[in-house]
C-alpha positions in Angstrom: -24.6 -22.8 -7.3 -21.7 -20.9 -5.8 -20.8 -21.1 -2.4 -18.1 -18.9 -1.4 -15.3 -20.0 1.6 -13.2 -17.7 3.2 -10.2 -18.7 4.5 -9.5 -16.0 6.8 -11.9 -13.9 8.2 -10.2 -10.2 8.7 -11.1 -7.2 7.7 -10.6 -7.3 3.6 -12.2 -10.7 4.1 -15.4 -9.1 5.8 -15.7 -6.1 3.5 -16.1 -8.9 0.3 -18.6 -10.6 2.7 -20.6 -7.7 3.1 -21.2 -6.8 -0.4 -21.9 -10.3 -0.7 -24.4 -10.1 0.7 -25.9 -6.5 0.8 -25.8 -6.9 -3.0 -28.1 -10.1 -2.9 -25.1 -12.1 -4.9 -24.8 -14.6 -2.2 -27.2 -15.8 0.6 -25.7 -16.1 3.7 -26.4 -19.4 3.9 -23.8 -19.9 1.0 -20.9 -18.3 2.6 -18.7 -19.5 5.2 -16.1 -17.7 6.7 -13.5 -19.2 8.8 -11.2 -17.8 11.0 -9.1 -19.0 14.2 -10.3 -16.0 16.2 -12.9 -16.6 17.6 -13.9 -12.6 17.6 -13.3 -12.7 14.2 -15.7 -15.4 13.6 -18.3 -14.2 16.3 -18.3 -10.8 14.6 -19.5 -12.8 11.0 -21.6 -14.7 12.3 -23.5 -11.7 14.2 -23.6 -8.9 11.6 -23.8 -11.1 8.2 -25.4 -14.3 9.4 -23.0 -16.4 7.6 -21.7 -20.3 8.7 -18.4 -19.9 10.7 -15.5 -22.6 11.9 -12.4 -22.5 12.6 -11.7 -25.2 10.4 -10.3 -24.8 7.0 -10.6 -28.2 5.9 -14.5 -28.3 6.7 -14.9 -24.7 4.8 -13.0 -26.7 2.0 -15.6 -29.2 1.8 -18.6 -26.6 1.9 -17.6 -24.8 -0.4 -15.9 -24.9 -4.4 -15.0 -21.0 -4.5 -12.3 -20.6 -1.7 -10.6 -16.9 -1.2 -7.7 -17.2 0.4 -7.5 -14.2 2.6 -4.9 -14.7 5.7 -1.4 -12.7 5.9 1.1 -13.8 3.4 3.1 -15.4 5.6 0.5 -17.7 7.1 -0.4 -19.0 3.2 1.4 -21.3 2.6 0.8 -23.7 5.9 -2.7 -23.0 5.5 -2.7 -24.2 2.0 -0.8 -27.4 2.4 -3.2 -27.8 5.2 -6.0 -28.5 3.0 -4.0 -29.5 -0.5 -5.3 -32.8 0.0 -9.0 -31.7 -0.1 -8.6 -29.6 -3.1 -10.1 -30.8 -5.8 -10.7 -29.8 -9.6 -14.2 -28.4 -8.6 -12.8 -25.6 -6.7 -11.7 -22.4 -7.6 -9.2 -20.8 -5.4 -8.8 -17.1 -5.4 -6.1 -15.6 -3.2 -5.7 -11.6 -1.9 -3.0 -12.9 0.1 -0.2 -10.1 -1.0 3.0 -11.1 -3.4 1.7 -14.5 -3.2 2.4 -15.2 -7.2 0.6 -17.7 -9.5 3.7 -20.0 -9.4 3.6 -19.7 -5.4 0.2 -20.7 -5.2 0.2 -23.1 -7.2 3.5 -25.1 -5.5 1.7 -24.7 -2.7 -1.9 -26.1 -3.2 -1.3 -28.1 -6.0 -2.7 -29.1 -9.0 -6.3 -29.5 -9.0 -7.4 -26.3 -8.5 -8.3 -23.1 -10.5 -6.5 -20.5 -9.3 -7.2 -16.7 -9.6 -4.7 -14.3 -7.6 -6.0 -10.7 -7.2 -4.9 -7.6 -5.8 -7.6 -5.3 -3.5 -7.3 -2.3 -1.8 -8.7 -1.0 1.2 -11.3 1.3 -0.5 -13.2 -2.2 -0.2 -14.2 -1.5 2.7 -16.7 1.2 1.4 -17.8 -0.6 -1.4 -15.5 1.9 -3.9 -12.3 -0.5 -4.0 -10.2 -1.4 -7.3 -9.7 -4.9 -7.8 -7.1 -6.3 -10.5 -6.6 -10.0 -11.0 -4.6 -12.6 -13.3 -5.9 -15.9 -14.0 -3.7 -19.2 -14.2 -4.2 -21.3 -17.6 -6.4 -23.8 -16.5 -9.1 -21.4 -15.8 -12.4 -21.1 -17.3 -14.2 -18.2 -18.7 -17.0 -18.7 -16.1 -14.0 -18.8 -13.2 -12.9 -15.0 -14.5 -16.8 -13.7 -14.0 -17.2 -15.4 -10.6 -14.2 -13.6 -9.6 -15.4 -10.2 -11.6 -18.6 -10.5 -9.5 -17.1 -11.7 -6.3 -15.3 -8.0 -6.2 -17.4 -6.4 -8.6 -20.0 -5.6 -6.1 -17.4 -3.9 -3.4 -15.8 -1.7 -6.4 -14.2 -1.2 -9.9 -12.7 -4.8 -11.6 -10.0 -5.1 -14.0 -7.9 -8.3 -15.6 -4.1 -7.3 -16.0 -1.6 -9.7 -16.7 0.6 -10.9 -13.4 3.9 -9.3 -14.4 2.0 -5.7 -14.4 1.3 -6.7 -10.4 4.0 -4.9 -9.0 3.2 -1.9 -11.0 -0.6 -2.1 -9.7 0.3 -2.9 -5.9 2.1 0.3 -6.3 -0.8 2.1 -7.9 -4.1 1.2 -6.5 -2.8 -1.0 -3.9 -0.1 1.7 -1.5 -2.1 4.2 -3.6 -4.9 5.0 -0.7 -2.3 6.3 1.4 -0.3 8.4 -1.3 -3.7 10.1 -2.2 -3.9 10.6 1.4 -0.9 11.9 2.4 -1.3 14.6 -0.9 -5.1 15.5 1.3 -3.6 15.8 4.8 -1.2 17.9 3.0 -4.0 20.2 1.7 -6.0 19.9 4.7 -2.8 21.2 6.5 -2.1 24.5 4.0 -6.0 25.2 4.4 -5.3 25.0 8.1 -3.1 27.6 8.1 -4.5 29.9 5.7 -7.1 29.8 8.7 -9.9 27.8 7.7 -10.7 25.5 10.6 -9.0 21.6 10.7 -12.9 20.2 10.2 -14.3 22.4 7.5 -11.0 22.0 5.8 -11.3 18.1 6.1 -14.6 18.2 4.3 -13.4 20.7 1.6 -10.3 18.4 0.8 -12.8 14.8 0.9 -15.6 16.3 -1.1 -12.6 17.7 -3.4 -10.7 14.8 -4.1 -14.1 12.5 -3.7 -16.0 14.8 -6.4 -13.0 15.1 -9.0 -12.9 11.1 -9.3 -16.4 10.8 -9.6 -16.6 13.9 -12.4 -13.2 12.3 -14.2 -14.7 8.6 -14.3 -18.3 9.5 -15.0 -17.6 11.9 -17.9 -14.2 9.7 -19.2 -12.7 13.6 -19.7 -9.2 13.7 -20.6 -7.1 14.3 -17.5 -5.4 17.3 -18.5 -8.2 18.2 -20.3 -10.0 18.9 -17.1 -6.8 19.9 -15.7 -6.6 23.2 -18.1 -11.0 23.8 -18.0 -10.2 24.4 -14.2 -7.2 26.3 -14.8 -8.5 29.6 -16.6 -5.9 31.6 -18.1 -3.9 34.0 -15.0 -6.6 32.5 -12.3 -5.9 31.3 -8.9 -5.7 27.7 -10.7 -3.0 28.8 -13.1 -1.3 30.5 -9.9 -1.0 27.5 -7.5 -0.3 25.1 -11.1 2.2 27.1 -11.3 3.8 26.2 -8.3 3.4 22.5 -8.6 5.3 23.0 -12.2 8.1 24.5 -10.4 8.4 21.6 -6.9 8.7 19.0 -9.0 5.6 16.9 -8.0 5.8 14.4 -11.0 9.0 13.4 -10.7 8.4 12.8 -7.0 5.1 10.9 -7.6 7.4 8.9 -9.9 9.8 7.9 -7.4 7.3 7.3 -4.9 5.3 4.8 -7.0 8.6 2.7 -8.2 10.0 2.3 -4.8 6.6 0.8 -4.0 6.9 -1.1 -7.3 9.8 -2.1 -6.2 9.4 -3.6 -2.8 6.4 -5.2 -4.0 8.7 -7.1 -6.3 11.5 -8.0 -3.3 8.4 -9.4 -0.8 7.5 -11.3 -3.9 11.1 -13.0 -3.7 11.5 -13.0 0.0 
């Protein structure tokens, strides 16, 4: 039987919880989340009728899959905290960012399994992408527990750790780079005189259909890029004007300076 821990209680920590248990994958009864606010833990309790405390070292002993879900820079006393109650039934998972393998492992020990994965804040709605690595030790079982864990709050995918900086920069500062390139749109609508809220909901639906149609069908990116496009069309006019600003090359630079400082909090 799986019960689930969650060491930290915030708000990636509550949007796992609640797919938990929307999706029927956990009772509430099996999860227990634990926070030191006492909002925080109030709030669980209410909406997703789960077991709260403010102690780690009793959600320890509840539980033998633990997600390690406080700030980064609270890991490591939390984990040697409860080191000595880790044991080789439990399987730690951590979303704590930059917090390598090697980190983890220093920190908590030897006897647990340790997963590390990387979520973004499209969690929230259920629609988040979830990549994880998996130290040695773990089992094949330990790999679907995490798959399911954040399966049912989004998309799941194994990449090795040394690809993490690459996919923080990606899917993890991604939200807000797709979001900055909508409030852009929403702001040329705006002033090609389309009111702020219709033009909102023209830009969402947009970008919110285009993933849909892209991942559903598996269509080949530019493919759909030149079907839209017909030949001397309003497409092929504004295309051409992305051609021309260099958007590539600064989507390029944008992603590996995020790349990039994802690799220096790594060392920090």
């Amino acid at each position: 039987m799986m019960k689930v821990g969650f060491l930290g209680a915030g708000k990636m920590a509550e949007a796992v919880v609640s797919a938990l248990v929307q999706t029927g994958l956990c009772e509430p009864w099996d999860v227990v989340a634990c926070d030191t606010s006492k909002e925080r833990r109030d709030l669980m309790a209410k909406h997703y009728q789960v077991a709260v405390t403010d102690c780690p070292v009793e959600a320890v002993k509840a539980c033998n899959v633990l997600v390690l879900a406080v700030k980064p820079q609270d890991a490591g006393a939390l984990l040697a905290a409860i080191r000595a109650h880790l044991t080789a039934k439990h399987l730690l998972v951590s979303i704590a960012a930059g917090k390598t393998l090697a980190t983890l492992r220093r920190a908590a020990g030897t006897k647990p399994r340790m997963v590390r994965v990387m979520p973004n804040l499209p969690l929230m709605v259920q629609e988040g992408m979830s990549v994880f690595c998996a130290a040695k030790d773990t089992r094949p079982a330990d790999k679907k527990t995490v798959a399911q864990l954040f399966g049912c709050a989004g998309a799941v995918l194994e990449l090795p750790e040394k690809q993490f900086d690459a996919v923080t920069a990606l899917s993890g500062s991604g939200p807000a780079f797709v979001a900055y390139v909508m409030n852009a749109m929403i702001e040329a609508a705006v002033a090609l005189k389309l009111p702020a809220d219709a033009a909102r909901l023209l830009a969402e639906q947009t970008l919110l259909g285009t993933g849909i149609y892209l991942q559903n069908t598996g269509c080949n990116v530019e493919g759909f890029i030149r079907a839209v496009a017909s030949p001397k069309g309003t497409t092929a006019a504004g295309l051409a004007v992305l051609e021309k600003s260099s958007v590539k090359a600064a989507f390029a630079k944008t992603l590996a300076a995020a790349a990039e400082r994802s690799a220096e909090i790594r060392n920090e």
